[in-house]
N, C-alpha and C positions, 0 to 999 in steps of 0.2 A: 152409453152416451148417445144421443140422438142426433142424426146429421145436423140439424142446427145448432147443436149446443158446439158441434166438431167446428162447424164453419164459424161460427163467433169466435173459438178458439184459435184460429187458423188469423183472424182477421187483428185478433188483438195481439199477437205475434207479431206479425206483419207489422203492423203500426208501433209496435216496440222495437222494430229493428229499423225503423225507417225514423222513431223517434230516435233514436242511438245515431244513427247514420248524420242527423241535424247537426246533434250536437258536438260528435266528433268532426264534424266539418267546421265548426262553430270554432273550437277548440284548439282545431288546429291549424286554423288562419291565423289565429290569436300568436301559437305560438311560433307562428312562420315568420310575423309581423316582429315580434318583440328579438325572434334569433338575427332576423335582419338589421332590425338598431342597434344591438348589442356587438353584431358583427363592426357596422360604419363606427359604435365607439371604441371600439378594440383597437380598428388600426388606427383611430385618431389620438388614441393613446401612446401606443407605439409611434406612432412619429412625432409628438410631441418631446416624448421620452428620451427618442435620438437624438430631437435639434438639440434639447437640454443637456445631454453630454456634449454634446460637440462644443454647444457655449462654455461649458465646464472647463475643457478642455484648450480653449480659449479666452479661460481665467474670467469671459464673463460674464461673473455668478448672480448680477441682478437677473441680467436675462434668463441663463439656467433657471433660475426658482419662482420667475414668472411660469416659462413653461412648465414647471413641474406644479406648480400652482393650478394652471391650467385641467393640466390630466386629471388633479386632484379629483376636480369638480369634474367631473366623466367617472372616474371612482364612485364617485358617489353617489350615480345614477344608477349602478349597477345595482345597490341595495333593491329597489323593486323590482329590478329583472329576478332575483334570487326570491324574492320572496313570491312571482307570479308563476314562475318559471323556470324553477330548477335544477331540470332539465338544458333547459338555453344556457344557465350559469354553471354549471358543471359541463358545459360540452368541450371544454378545452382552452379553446380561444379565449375567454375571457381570463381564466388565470394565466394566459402567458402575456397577455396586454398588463395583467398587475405586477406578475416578474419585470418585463420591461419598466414599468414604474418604481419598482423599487429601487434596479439598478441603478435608474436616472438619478432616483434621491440619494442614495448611496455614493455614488460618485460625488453629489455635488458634495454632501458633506465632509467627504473623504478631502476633497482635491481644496475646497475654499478653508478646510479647518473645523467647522461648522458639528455641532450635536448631531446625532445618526438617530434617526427617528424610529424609533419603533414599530415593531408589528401593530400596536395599539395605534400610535398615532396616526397609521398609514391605513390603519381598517383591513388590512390585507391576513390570509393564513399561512402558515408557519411553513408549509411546503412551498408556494411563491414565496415570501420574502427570501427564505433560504436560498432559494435561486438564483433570487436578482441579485442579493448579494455576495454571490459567487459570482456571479457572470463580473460583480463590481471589481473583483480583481483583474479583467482582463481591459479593465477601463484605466484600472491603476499601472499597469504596465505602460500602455502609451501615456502616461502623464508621464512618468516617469522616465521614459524614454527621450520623451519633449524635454524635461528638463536637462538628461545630457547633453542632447544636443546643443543646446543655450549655454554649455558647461557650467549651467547651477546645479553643482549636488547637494546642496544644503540641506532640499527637504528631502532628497531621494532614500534614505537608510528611516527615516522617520514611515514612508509610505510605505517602502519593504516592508517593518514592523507591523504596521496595519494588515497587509499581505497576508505575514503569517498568522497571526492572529488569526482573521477572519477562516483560514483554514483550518488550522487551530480546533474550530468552535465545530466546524463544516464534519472532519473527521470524527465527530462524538457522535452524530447521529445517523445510526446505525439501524436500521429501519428501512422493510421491503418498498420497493419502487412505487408500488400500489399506493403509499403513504406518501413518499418524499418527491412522487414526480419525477424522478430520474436524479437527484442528487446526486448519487454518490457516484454516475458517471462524471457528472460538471465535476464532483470534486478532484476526479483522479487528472480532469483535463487542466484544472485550475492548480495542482500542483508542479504539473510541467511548465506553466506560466509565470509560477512562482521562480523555480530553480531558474531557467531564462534569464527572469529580470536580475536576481541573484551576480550569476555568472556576467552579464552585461554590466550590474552595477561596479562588480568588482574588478573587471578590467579596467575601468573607468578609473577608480580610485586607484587604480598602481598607476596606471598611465601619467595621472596629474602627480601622482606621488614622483614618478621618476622624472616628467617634467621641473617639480620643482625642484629635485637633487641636482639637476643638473642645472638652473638657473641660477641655485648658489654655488654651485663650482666655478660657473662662469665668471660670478661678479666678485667671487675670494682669485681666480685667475685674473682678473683686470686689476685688482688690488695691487697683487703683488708686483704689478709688473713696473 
């Protein structure tokens, strides 16, 4: 090969790696820019997500389902980050911004009564929603809690039920971390949460039970007298 054919060689290299150098600088402004919005929707998500329990949690549930409304449509923006960007949608933070939205939904339907939406209807995958609605048990505990406090237990053995259940379903999927995200720690946390409310609810119901024993003693004692 002839010094010049070397040097033309040498030059078209050169210009191949300087073309490469363009475009990955190209590429990955692009995907600096898109991890950046996906980040500001992530925690706009999550705090959306929050206030909407907390409204939940404060019975109220227009508000709740405004903001989980809200998130929705941030949800649903994520579709083109996934489809540009991968990488930015698989980095983490976007599926725990969709666990917190499950939760939120989860709770509102849990606590107002309301149909429990779907993986389908929420757009989300089987390892987040799984999540959020685990984490929804430890949403159910303080509802639950709230309503001893108020001494309404009315609905409290009904939300128990729910409780277990949703564990129930939790414990079947058996599936390395790599797949579930960390389940089947949430689950082992979320069973402690369960026995808790368990144990709470059930002092609760002797309590009012000897309460009432004793207010008919009282008023068969003023009878007799």
């Amino acid at each position: 090969m002839s010094e010049s054919s070397k040097t033309a060689g040498v030059r078209q290299l050169v210009e191949a790696v300087r073309t490469a150098g363009e475009l990955a600088n190209q590429r990955m402004s692009d995907t600096h820019a898109a991890r950046e919005t996906a980040l500001r929707m992530s925690r706009q998500i999550i705090r959306l997500s929050a206030n909407s329990i907390r409204a939940a949690h404060r019975s109220e549930f227009s508000d709740a389902r405004a903001l989980v409304e809200e998130a929705r449509q941030l949800i649903e923006s994520f579709k083109e980050v996934r489809a540009d960007h991968p990488e930015v949608f698989f980095g983490g933070f976007v599926e725990d911004s969709q666990k917190e939205y499950v939760e939120a939904s989860a709770t509102l339907a849990f606590t107002e009564g309301s149909p429990l939406p779907s993986m389908q209807d929420l757009g989300i995958g089987a390892a987040a929603y799984m999540n959020g609605l685990a984490e929804s048990i430890g949403e159910l505990r303080r509802f639950v809690l709230d309503i001893l406090r108020r001494d309404d237990v009315s609905r409290c053995e009904s939300l128990l039920e729910i409780m277990d259940e949703v564990y129930a379903v939790l414990v079947t999927l058996d599936f390395p971390d790599a797949v579930t995200r960390g389940l089947r720690r949430n689950t082992d946390v979320m069973r402690g949460v369960i026995e808790r409310t368990r144990g709470d609810l059930t002092v609760a119901l002797r309590q009012r039970s000897l309460e009432d024993q004793l207010a008919r003693l009282a008023d068969r004692l003023d009878a007799e007298k």
